[in-house]
C-alpha positions, 0 to 999 in steps of 0.5 A: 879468862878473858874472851880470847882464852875463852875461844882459844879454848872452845873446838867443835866437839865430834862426839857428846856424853849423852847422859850429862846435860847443859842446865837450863840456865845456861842455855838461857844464857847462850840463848840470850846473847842469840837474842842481843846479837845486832841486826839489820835494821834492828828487824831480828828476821829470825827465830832461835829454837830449842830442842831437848827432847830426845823423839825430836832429837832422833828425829833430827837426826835422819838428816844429819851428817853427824847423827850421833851429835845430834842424837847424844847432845843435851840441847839443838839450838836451832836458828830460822830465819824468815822466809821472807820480809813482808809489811807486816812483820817490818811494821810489828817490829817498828811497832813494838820498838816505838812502844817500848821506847815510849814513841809514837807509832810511826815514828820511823815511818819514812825508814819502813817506806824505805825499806819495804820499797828495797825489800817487798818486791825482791823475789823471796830467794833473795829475801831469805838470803838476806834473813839467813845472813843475819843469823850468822851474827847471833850464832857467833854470839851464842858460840862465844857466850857458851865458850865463856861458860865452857859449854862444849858445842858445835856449829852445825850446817851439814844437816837436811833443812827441808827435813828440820822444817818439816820435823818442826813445823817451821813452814807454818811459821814462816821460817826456815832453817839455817844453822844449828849448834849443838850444845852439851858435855863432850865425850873425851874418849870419842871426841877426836879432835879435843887433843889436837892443836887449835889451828888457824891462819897466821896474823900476817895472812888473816888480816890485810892492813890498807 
């Protein structure tokens, strides 16, 4: 199938069969083109977690808008971003790139002054709004390569953030939570919207041609 079949084909299940599960290759797969997505200035400000474990899962889902998803899917595959640019993660990035390209560091200098300078003094609201953006992109791919795989997910915001950073420790780390997919094999008995039509707006009103 080609990838426009393969999108076609995936919708955002309502409703899992908790006692089938996605093989661990597979969520290294969609997990993978997470980590190929592109990024601003190539920083990647942002981290993909992945949660199997059933406490966790429960736990997770107290804050849910749709708890049985989270409880009954094989794997939450969180993204969180930054919380905020800083010195020193923009020159750990610049730094690992230089060695495996086999530069010098500092190579990139004058491009890290520059964006340190735009980045540094924003408030750090503004900050995460920046990071948070970014991982939009890699959630598209992670959607798209598990649509290839014909794994059932869905994209999730209506979730408590505050609740999903504390359950993982994701202050500690400098991060926050921004999205989630939920990844598994869904139930067709309970998963409503599987016989509906795919339904999105007309060619002619999607795209304005200039």
């Amino acid at each position: 199938m080609s990838l426009i079949e393969d999108l076609k084909w995936r919708h955002a299940v309502k409703a899992y069969n908790p006692d089938k599960k996605v093989a661990p290759e597979d969520i290294e797969k969609i997990v993978e083109a997470a980590r190929m997505a592109p990024t601003s200035s190539g920083l990647q400000p942002f981290k993909v977690i992945v949660v199997s474990s059933p406490d966790l899962k429960n736990k997770l889902a107290e804050g849910a808008l749709n708890p049985d998803c989270m409880r009954e899917c094989s794997h939450v595959i969180i993204f969180a971003a930054w919380d905020r640019y800083t010195e020193e993660r923009i020159d750990h990035i610049y730094d690992f790139t230089t060695d495996e390209r086999g530069l010098p560091r500092g190579r990139f200098g004058s491009y890290t002054d520059k964006l340190k300078s735009i980045y540094l003094p924003q408030p750090a609201e503004e900050n995460f709004a920046h990071t948070a953006r970014q991982t939009y992109i890699a959630l598209g791919l992670a959607l798209a390569q598990a649509a290839e795989l014909h794994i059932d997910t869905t994209p999730v915001e209506g979730f408590d953030n505050a609740l999903v950073d504390d359950v993982l420790g994701l202050e500690k780390l400098g991060l926050k939570s921004v999205s989630l997919i939920y990844a598994g094999v869904a139930d067709p008995e309970r998963d409503w919207i599987a016989p509906m039509k795919k339904v999105r707006v007309p060619k002619e009103e999607f795209v304005v041609e200039m």
